[in-house]
C-alpha positions in Angstrom: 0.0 0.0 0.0 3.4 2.5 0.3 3.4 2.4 -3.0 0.4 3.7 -4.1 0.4 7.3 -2.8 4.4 7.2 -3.8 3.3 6.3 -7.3 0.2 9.1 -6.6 3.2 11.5 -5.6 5.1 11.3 -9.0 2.7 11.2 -11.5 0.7 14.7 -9.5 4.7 16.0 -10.0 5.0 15.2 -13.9 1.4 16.6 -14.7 2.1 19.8 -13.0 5.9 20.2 -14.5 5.1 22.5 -17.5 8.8 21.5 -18.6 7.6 18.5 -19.5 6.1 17.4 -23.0 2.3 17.9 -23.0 1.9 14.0 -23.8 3.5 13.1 -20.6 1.6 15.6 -18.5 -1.8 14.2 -20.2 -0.4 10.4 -19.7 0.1 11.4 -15.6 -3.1 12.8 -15.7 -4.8 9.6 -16.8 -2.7 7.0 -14.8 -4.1 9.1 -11.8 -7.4 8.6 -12.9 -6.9 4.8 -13.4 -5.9 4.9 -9.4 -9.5 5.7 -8.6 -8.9 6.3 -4.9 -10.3 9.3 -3.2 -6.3 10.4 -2.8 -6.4 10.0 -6.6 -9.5 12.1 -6.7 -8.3 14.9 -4.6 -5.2 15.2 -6.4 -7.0 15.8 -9.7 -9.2 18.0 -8.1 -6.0 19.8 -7.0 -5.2 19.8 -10.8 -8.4 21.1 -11.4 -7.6 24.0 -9.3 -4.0 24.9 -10.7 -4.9 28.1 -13.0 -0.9 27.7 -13.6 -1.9 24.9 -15.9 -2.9 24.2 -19.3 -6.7 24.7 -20.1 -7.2 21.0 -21.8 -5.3 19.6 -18.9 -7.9 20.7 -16.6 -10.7 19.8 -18.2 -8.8 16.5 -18.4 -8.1 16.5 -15.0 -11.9 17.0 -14.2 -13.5 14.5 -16.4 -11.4 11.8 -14.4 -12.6 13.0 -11.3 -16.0 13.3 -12.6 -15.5 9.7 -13.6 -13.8 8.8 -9.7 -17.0 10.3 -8.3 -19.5 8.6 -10.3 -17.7 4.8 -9.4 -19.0 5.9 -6.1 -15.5 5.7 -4.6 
């Protein structure tokens, strides 16, 4: 179980690290949504948040919460 929010830690870290190629940043965000724990949800909700970020990325960010929420997890 260690692992999990480890694994939660670096993928929230390459989504938000504009240095980083946009397909990368996209692939984060949906690898956190595949988690579908409520840590995974409140970290793409956190993502949601992030005006710093790209527009598309956000909207990304929310359909996989959207997605979390309606699993009823």
């Amino acid at each position: 179980m260690a692992e999990k929010p480890n694994e939660l830690t670096k993928l929230v870290t390459i989504a938000t690290d504009l240095q980083l190629a946009a397909e990368l940043r996209t692939k984060a965000i949906e690898q956190i949504g595949s988690l579908g724990t409520h840590e995974a949800l409140l970290a793409l909700l956190d993502l949601v948040a992030n005006t710093g970020s790209v527009r598309a990325e956000r909207e990304l960010a929310l359909k996989y919460a959207r997605e979390i929420v309606k699993s009823g997890d």
